[in-house]
N, C-alpha and C positions, 0 to 999 in steps of 0.2 A: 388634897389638890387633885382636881380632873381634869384628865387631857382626850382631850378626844384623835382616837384610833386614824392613822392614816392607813391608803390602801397598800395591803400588799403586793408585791411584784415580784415574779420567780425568774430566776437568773442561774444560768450555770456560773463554776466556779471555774477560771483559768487564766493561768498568771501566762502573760507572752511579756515581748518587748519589742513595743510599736516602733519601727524607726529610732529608736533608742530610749524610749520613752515608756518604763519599765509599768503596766497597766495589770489591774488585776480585778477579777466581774466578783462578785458576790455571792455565794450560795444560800439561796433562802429556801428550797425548797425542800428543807428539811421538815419531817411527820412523826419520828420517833419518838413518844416521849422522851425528855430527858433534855442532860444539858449536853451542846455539840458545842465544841471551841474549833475553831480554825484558825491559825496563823495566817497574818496577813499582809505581803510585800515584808516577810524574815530576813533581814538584815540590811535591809534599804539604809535607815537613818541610825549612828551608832547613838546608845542608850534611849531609844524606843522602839515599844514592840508593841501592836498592834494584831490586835484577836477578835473576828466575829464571832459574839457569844450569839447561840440560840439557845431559849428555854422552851423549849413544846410542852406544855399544860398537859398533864400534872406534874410541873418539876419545880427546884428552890436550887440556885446556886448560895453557897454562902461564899462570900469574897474576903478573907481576913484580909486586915490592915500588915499595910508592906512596907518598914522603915524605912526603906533605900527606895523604894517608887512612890510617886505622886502618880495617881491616875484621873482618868476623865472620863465617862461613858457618854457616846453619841447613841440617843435611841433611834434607829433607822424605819423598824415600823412594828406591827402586831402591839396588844396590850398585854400591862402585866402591873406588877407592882414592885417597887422596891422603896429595900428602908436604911438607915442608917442610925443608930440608937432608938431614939423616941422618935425622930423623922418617918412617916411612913406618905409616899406619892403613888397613886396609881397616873402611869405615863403611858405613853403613847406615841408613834412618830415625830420626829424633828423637834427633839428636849435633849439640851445637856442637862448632867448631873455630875457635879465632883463633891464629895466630901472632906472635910477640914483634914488636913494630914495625921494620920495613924486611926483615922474611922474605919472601919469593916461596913460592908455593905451585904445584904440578903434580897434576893430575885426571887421573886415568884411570880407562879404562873397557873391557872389553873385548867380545865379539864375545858378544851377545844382553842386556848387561849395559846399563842407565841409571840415572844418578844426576842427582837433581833436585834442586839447594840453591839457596835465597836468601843472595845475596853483598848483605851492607850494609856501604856505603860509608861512615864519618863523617869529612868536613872536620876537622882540626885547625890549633889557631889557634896561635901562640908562644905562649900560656900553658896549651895543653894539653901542646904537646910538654916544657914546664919541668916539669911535671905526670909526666908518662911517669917522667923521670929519678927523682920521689921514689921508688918505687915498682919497684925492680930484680928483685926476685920474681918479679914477674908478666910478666915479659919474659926470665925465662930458657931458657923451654922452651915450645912450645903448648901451650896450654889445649884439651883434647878431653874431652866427655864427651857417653855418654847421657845423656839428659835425667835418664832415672829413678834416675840415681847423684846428682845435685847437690844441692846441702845444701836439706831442706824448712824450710820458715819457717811463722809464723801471723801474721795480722793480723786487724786487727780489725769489718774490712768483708767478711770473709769465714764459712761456716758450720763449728764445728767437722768437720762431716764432710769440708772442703773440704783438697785437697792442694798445694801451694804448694812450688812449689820455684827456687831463685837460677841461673838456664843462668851468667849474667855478671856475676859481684860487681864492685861501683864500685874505681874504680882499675886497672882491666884497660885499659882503653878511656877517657878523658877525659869525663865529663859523657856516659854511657851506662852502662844496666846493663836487664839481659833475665832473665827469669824465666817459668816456667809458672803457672797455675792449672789445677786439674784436680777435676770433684766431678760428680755423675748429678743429675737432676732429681726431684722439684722442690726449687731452691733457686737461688740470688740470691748475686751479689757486688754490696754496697751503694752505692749511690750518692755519690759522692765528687769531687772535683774538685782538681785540680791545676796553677793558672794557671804554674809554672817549667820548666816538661815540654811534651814534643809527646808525640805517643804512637801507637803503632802498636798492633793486634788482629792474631793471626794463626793461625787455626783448622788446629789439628791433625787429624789420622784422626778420622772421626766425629762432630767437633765438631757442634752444631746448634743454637744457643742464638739471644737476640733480645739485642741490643747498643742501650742506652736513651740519650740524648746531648741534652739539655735537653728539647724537644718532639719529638722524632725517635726512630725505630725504625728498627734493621736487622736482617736475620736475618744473623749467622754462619755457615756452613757451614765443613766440611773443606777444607784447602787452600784458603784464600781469606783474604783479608788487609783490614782497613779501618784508615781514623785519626780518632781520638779528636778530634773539633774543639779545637783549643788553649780552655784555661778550663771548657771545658760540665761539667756536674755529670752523670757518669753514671756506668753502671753494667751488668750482665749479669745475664738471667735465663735459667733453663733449666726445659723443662715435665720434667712426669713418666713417664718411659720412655726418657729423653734422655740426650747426653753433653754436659760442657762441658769440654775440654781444649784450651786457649791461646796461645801465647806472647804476652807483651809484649814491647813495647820503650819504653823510655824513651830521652828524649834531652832533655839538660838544657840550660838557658839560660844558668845560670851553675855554676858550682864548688859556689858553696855551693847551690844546688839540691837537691843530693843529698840533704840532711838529710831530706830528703823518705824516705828508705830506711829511716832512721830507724825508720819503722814497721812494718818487716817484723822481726819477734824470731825468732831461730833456733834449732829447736827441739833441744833437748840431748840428744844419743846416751843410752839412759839404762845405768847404771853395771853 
């Protein structure tokens, strides 16, 4: 599977807390061979934890399989390759990958070559892993995809022009599902609120919007990451000239949480 390389962007690394609205930049501009972890927004949501992996060429992470974590790799950008048994993908910018629960995963990278992903971690409880088993599908093979392959969805806090698309449908993952929004300014994702969720923002290439969170304002940038105060009523605006392209992530409190997905209608190939 070929994905073709998105471009790099160097960013410093600095966690503050915009108006309350706890924001943290990305450090891509690591040279070192070798593999660099950084922890990322440490102890925001409880049982996930969230690490920019670099690989700078020549290196190989091996990632053993974690009983008690379900993880997901967002590729943010540089190329590399990873594998999971016989699965082998050379990736590249804006591709998730999860493997079936209890897979290991291997990174590589080789000689002038970096690949930069966020590894999320999610805690599983005995009635997630009971959860896993309904659901054999989704555990028979990885899940990889470009972003811009995943099924797009509408909602109704969103503007027709806007583009929405599912990275991680519910039941892959226990009480988690990740999705894009993507749409130019000027125009607004409506103000909403979701007390069964935690929830993460995570600005793709270009991104540049202002992130709204009761009385609180953050700006978004590209590669850079904030979380949605648990409850607050908010929402995203982007000026005129602008880009707004996203990932969420949700993470649920309970099972039935999810209904909450409910609201995304998936839009019909048409015939």
């Amino acid at each position: 599977m070929l994905i073709r390389p998105a471009t790099l962007l160097l960013t410093a690394s600095l966690l503050c807390s915009a108006a309350g609205i706890p924001v943290e930049n990305f450090n891509l501009g690591l040279t070192r061979p070798g593999v660099h972890i950084q922890p990322v927004l440490a102890g925001a949501v409880p049982e996930v934890t969230l690490d920019l992996v670099s690989v700078v060429g020549p290196a190989r992470l091996s990632e053993p399989a974690a009983p008690g974590h379900a993880v997901v790799w967002l590729v943010l950008s540089g190329q590399g390759r990873m594998s999971a048994k016989k699965h082998a993908y050379e990736v590249a910018g804006e591709t998730i990958l999860r493997a079936p629960q209890g897979w290991s995963w291997q990174i590589e990278t080789t000689p002038g070559q970096t690949l930069h992903v966020l590894r999320i971690r999610r805690g599983l409880t005995p009635q997630d892993r009971a959860e896993l088993v309904k659901f054999p599908q989704n555990n028979a093979a990885p899940h990889v995809r470009k972003f811009s392959e995943c099924e797009p969805y509408t909602e109704a806090i969103k503007s027709p022009k806007t583009t929405s698309r599912t990275l991680l449908p519910e039941n892959f993952v226990p009480r988690m599902a990740l999705g894009t929004v993507e749409t130019t300014g000027p125009d607004s994702v409506g103000l909403h609120s979701h007390p069964m969720l935690e929830q993460f923002f995570l600005g793709l290439e270009g991104n540049d919007i202002t992130v709204l969170a009761d009385n609180d304002r953050a700006n978004l940038t590209g590669f850079a990451i904030l979380h949605i105060p648990l409850g607050s009523n908010h929402g995203a605006e982007v000026a005129e000239g602008k880009k707004l392209h996203y990932v969420w992530m949700d993470f649920f409190q309970t099972r039935e949480g999810q209904e909450w997905l409910k609201m995304h209608k998936p839009i019909e190939p048409k015939p």
